[in-house]
C-alpha positions, 0 to 999 in steps of 0.5 A, a space after each residue: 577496416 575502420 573497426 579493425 585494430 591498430 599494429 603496435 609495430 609500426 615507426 613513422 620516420 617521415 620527417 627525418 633525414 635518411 642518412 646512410 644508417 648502417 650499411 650493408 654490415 661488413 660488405 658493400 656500402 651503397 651511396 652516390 653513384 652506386 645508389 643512382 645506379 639501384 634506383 634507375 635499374 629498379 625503375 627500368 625493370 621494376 625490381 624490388 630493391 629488397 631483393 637488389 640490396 640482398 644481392 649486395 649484402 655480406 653481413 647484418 650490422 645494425 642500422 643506426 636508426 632515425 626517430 621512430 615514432 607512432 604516426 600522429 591519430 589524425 593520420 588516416 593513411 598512416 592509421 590504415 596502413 596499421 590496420 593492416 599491418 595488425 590485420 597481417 599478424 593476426 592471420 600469420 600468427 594463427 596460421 604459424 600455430 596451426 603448424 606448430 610454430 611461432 610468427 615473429 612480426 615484422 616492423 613497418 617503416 613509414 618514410 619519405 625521400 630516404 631511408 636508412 635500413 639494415 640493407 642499406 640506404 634507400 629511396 622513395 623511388 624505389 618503392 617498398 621493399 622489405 629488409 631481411 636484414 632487420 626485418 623491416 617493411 618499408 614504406 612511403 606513403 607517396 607510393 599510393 598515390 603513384 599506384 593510384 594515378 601513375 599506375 592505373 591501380 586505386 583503391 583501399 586493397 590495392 595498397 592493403 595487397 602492396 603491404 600484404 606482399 612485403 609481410 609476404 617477403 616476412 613470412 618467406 624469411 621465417 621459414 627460409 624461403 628467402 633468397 633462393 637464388 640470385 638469377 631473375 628466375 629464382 627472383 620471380 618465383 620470390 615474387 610471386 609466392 610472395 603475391 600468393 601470400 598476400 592473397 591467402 592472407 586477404 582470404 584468412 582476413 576476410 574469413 575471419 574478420 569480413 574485410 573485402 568489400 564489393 569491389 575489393 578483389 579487382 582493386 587488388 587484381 589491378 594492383 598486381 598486374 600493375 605492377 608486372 615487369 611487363 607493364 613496368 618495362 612498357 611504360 619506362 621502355 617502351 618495349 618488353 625484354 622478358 630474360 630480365 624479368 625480376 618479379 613476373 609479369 601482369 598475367 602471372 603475378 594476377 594468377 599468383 595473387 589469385 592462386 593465394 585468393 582462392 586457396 584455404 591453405 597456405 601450402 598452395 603458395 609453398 609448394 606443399 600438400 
């Protein structure tokens, strides 16, 4: 994606201290303890720590926001992430028009350590999330290098489809198909629409623009069955409880991510048509 534009909507907060920001509006504040109990239960089943600081959240106050600035040109992780960031709004807002309606783009926090967002504070361990609350899409970078080494899932559109399924959790807010629910079903089926998403948007991108190269969709592939409950849990656990899946396994997250893949339009992902 080196031809590709660069997003105008991306902060690069690494650099400087998360802090607790602006909490969870009138409800909950998550620190201390209460934020080392998120962290060790997302790492036990994988949960997306957007989708466990929703659970908690009681109103939209805004965060006090760390300096947010463009990443340095000399940056090419950061630059790349941009790219595909531009690469996610140019697809969801032809697509957003081709149904009579208007896309809003998200922003992207680049961070290291912490993170202060609209849902409360986080950390790197955590992984990305994506923030209702402020529509934010946050990111460490340090989370490649783990897909890559830890995980088993290297390459340029592993990490383009880790972006593309947040921006997926973006286009589920607009259109009010975010939060569903709050059992671990309704969380699945978040998760793997959102999966779908980001296959449709790799497929509308690479119509438009060519962007997959030879290669590319087992990078991805490998990506989303990396990242399944199942592979999580065996690897923190050593065993599988499948009632506590929050995102859904290897097998189904590779079939929604292909679903989203092989589809040429998006009412395959949401249910319609």
């Amino acid at each position: 994606m080196d031809d590709e534009r660069e997003s105008r909507n991306l902060e690069d907060r690494r650099g400087s201290r998360g802090g607790s920001g602006g909490g969870l509006g009138g409800g909950a504040r998550i620190g201390g303890l209460g934020l080392v109990a998120v962290i060790v239960i997302s790492l036990l089943l994988g949960v997306d720590p957007g989708v466990v600081l929703s659970t908690l959240e009681t109103g939209q106050a805004p965060v006090t926001q760390q300096a947010a600035q463009a990443p340095p040109r000399d940056d090419p992780a950061a630059r790349f992430v941009s790219r595909v960031l531009a690469s996610t709004e140019d697809v969801w807002t032809a697509e957003f028009a081709r149904h009579g309606q208007r896309y809003e783009p998200p922003r992207l926090v680049l961070f290291s350590g912490q993170v202060a967002s609209g849902c409360g504070t986080a950390q790197s361990a955590m992984g990305p999330f994506y923030c209702p609350a402020d529509r934010r899409v946050y990111l460490d970078l340090a989370f490649f290098r783990d897909l890559s080494q830890r995980m088993g899932a290297p390459g340029d559109f592993a990490q383009a489809y880790v972006i593309a399924h947040e921006v997926g959790h973006h286009v589920q807010n607009l259109l009010g198909r975010l939060g569903g629910g709050r059992d671990n079903a309704a969380s699945v089926r978040t998760e793997l629409q959102a999966d779908c998403l980001a296959g449709f948007w790799a497929r509308r991108a690479n119509e438009t623009r060519r962007i997959l190269e030879a290669g590319d969709i087992e990078e991805g592939l490998s990506a989303a069955a990396a990242v399944g409950d199942d592979r999580l849990q065996q690897q923190a656990r050593g065993h599988v409880v499948p009632e506590s899946f929050t995102h859904g396994s290897s097998a189904q997250r590779v079939r929604a991510l292909k679903t989203g893949l092989g589809s040429a339009d998006v009412g395959a992902c949401l249910g319609r048509g």
